[in-house]
Z-matrix of the N, CA and C atoms (Angstrom, degrees):
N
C 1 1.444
C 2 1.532 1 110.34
N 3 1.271 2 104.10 1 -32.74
C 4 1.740 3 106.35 2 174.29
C 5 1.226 4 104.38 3 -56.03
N 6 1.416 5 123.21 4 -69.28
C 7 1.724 6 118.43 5 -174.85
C 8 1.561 7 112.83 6 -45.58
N 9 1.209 8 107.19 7 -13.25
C 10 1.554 9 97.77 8 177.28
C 11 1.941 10 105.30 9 -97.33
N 12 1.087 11 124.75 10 20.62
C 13 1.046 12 118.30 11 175.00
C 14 1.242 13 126.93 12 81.32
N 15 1.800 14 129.96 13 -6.97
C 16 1.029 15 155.60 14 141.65
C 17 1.924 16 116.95 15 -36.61
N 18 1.820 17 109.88 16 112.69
C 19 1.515 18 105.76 17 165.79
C 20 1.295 19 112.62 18 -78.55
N 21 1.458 20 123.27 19 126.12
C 22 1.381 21 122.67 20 175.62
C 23 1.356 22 92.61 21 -123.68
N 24 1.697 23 80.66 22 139.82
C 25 1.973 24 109.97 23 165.13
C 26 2.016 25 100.65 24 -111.17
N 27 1.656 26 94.54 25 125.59
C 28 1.363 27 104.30 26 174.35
C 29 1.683 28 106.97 27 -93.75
N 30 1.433 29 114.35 28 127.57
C 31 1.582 30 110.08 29 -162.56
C 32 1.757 31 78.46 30 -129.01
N 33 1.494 32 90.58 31 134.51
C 34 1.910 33 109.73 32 164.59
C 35 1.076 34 94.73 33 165.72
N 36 2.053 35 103.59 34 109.18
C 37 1.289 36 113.59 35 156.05
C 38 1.403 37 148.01 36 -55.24
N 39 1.300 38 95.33 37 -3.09
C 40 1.775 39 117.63 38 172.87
C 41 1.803 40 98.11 39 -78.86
N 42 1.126 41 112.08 40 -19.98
C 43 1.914 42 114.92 41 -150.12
C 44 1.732 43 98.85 42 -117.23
N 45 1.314 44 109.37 43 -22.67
C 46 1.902 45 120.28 44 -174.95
C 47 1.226 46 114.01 45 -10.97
N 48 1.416 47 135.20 46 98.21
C 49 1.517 48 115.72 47 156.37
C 50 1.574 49 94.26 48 95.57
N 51 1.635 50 117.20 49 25.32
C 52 1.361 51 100.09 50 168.42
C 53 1.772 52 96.66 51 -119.70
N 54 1.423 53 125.75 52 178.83
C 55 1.718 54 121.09 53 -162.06
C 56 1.909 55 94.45 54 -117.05
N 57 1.448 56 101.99 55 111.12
C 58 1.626 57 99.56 56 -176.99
C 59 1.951 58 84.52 57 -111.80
N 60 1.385 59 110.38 58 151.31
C 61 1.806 60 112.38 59 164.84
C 62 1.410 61 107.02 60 35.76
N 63 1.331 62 121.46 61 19.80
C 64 1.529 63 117.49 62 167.37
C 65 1.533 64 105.53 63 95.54
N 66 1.164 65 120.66 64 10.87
C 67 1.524 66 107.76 65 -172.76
C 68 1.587 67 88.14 66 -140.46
N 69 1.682 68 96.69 67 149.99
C 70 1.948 69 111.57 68 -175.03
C 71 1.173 70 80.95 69 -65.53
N 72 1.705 71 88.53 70 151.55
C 73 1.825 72 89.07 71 143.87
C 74 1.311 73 117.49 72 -120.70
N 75 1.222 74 127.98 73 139.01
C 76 1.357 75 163.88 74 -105.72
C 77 1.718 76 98.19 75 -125.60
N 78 1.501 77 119.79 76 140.26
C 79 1.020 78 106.83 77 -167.42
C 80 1.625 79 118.42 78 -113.46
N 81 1.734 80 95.73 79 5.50
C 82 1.148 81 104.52 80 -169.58
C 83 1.527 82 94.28 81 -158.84
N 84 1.648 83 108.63 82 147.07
C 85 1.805 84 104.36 83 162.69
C 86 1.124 85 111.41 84 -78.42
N 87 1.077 86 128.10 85 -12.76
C 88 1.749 87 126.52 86 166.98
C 89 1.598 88 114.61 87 -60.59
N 90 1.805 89 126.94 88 -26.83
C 91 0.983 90 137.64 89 156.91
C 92 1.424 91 119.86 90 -70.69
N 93 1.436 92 128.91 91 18.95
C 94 1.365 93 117.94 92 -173.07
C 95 1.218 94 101.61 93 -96.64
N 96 1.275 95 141.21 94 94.19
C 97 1.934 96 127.85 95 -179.22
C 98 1.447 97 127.99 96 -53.04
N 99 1.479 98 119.55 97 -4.51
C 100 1.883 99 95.44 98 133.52
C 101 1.113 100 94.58 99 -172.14
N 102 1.505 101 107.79 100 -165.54
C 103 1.539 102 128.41 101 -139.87
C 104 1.228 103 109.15 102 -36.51
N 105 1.682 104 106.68 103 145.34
C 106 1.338 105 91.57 104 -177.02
C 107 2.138 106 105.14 105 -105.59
N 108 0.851 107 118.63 106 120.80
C 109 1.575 108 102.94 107 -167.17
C 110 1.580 109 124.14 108 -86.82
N 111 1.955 110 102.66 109 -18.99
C 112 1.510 111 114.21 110 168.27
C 113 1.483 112 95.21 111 -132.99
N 114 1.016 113 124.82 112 142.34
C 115 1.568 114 150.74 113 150.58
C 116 1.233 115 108.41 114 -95.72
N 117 1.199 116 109.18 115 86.54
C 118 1.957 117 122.07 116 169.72
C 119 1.463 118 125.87 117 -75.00
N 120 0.833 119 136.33 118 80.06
C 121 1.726 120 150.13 119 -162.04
C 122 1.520 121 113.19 120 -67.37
N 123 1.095 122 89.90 121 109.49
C 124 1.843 123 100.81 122 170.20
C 125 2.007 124 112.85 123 -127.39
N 126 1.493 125 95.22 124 60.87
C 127 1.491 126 81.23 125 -179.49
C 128 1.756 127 83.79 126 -143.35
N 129 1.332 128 89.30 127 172.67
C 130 1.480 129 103.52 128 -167.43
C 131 1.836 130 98.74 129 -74.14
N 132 1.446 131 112.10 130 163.59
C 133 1.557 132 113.39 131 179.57
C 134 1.265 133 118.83 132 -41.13
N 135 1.210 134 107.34 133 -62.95
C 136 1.774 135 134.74 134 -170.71
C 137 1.822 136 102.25 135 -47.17
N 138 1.497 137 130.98 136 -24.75
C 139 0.993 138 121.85 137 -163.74
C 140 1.736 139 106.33 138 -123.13
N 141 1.352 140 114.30 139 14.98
C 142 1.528 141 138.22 140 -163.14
C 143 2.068 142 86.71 141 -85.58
N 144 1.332 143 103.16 142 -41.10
C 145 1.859 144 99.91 143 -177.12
C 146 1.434 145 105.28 144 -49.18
N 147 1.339 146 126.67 145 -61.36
C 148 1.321 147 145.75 146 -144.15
C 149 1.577 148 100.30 147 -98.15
N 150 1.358 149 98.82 148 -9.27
C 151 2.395 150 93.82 149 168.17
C 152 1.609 151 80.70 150 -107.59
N 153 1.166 152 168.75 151 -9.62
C 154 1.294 153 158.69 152 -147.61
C 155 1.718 154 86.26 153 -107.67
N 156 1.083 155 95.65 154 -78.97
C 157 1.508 156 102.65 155 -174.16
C 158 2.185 157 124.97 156 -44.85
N 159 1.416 158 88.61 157 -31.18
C 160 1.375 159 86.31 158 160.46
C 161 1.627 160 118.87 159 -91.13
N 162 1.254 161 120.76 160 -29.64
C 163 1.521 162 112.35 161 165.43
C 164 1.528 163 105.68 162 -49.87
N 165 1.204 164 112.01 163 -69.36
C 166 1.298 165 102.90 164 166.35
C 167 1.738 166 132.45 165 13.06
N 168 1.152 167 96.34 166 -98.05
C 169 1.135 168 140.05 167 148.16
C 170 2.065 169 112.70 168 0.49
N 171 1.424 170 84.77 169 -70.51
C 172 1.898 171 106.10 170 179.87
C 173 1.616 172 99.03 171 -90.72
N 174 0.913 173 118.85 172 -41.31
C 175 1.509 174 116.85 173 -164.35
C 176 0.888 175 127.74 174 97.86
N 177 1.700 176 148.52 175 146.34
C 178 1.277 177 148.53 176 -159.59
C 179 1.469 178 100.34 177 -171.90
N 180 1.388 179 90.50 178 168.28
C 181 1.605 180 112.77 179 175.21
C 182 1.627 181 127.70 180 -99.68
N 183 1.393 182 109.92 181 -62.12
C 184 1.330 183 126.46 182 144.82
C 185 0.908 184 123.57 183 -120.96
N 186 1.817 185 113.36 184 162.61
C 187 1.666 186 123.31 185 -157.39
C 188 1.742 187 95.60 186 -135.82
N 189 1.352 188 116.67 187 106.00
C 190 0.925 189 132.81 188 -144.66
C 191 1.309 190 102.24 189 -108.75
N 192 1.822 191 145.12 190 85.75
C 193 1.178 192 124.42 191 174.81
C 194 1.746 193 100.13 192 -99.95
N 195 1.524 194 91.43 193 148.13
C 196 1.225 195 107.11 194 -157.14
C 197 1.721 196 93.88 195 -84.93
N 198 1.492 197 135.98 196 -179.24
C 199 1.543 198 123.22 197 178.53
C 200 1.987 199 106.47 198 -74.75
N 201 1.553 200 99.67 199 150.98
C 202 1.513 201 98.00 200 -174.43
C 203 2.116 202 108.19 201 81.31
N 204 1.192 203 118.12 202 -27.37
C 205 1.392 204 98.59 203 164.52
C 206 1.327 205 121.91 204 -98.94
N 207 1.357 206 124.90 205 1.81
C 208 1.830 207 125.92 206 -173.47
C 209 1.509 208 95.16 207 -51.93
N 210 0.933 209 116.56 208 148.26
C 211 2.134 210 162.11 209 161.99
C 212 1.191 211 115.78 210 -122.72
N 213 1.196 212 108.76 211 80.82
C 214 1.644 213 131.28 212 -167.10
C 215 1.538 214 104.10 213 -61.78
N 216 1.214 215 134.42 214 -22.33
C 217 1.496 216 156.39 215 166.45
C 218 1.925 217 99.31 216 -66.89
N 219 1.062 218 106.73 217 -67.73
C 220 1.423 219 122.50 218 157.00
C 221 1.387 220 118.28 219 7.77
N 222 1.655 221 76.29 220 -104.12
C 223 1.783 222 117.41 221 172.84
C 224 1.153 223 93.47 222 -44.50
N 225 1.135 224 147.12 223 -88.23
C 226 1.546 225 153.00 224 172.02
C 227 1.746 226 116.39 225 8.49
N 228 1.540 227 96.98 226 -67.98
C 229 0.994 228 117.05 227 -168.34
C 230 1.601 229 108.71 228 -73.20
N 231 1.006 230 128.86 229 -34.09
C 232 1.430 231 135.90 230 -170.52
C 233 1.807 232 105.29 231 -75.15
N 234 1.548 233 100.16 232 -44.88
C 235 1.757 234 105.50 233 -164.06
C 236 1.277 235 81.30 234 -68.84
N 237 1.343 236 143.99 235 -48.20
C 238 1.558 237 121.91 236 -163.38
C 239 1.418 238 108.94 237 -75.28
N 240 1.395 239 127.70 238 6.51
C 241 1.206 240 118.86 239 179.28
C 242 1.320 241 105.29 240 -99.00
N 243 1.182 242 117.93 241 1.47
C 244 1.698 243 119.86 242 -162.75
C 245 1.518 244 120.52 243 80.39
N 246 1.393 245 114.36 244 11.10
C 247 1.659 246 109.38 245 -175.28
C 248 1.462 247 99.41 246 -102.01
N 249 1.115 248 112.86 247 160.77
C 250 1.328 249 149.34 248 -138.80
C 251 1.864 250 109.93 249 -106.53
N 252 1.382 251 125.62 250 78.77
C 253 1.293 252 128.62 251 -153.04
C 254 1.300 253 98.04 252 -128.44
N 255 1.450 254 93.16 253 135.74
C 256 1.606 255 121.54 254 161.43
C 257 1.324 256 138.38 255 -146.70
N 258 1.390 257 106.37 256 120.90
C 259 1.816 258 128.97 257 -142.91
C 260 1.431 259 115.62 258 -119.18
N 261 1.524 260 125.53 259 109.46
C 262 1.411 261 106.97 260 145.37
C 263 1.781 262 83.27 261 131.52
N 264 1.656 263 116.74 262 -16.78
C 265 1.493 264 120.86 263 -162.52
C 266 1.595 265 91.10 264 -110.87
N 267 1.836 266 108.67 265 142.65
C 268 1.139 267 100.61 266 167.87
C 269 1.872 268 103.10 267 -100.37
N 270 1.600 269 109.34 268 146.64
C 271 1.230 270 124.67 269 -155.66
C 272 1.895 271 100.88 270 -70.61
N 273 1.354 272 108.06 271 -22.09
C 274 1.663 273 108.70 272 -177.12
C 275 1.454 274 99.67 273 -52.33
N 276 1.493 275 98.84 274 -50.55
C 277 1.524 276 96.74 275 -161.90
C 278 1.423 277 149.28 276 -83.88
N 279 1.752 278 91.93 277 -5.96
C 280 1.259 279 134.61 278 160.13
C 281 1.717 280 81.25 279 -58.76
N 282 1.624 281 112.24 280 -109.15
C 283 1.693 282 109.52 281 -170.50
C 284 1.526 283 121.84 282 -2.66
N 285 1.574 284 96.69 283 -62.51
C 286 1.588 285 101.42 284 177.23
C 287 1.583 286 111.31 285 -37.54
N 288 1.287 287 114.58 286 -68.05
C 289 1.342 288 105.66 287 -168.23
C 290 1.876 289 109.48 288 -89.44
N 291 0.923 290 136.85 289 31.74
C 292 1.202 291 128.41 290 -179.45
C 293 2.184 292 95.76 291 -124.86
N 294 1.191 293 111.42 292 -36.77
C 295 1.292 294 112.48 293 -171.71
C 296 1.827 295 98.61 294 -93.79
């Protein structure tokens, strides 16, 4: 996503304060210093409630589960809120073919 010109913050409190592709990783989305415009999801289903609810929280643009993390409860819950979700696609490859 970097080569595409995209700032990414890597967030995992298991990982806090360690250097992945040149960027910290972050231990919280509440630590991201601003807007966040995609929320790219790399966590298993079961734990998609508890990153929803903290995006929430900060605010976002899109909520990005990558294939293998959708929370069909989730997804659910977000489209009736009016937020902006996309499920089941990984985001590289979107870029790939759109840039």
């Amino acid at each position: 996503m970097k080569r595409y010109g995209f700032k990414i913050y890597l967030i995992n409190p298991q990982h806090q304060g360690e250097e992945i592709l040149g960027e910290a990783v972050l231990g919280s989305i509440k630590d991201v210093p601003e807007k966040i415009d995609i929320l790219d999801v790399f966590r298993r289903p079961e734990a998609v409630y508890d990153l929803a609810e903290e995006a929430r929280e900060v605010g976002f643009e899109t909520f990005w589960l990558q294939p293998g993390t959708e929370n069909q409860e989730v997804i659910s819950a977000l489209h009736r809120e009016g937020r902006s979700v996309v499920a089941g696609i990984c985001i590289k490859t979107c870029c790939q073919l759109l840039l």
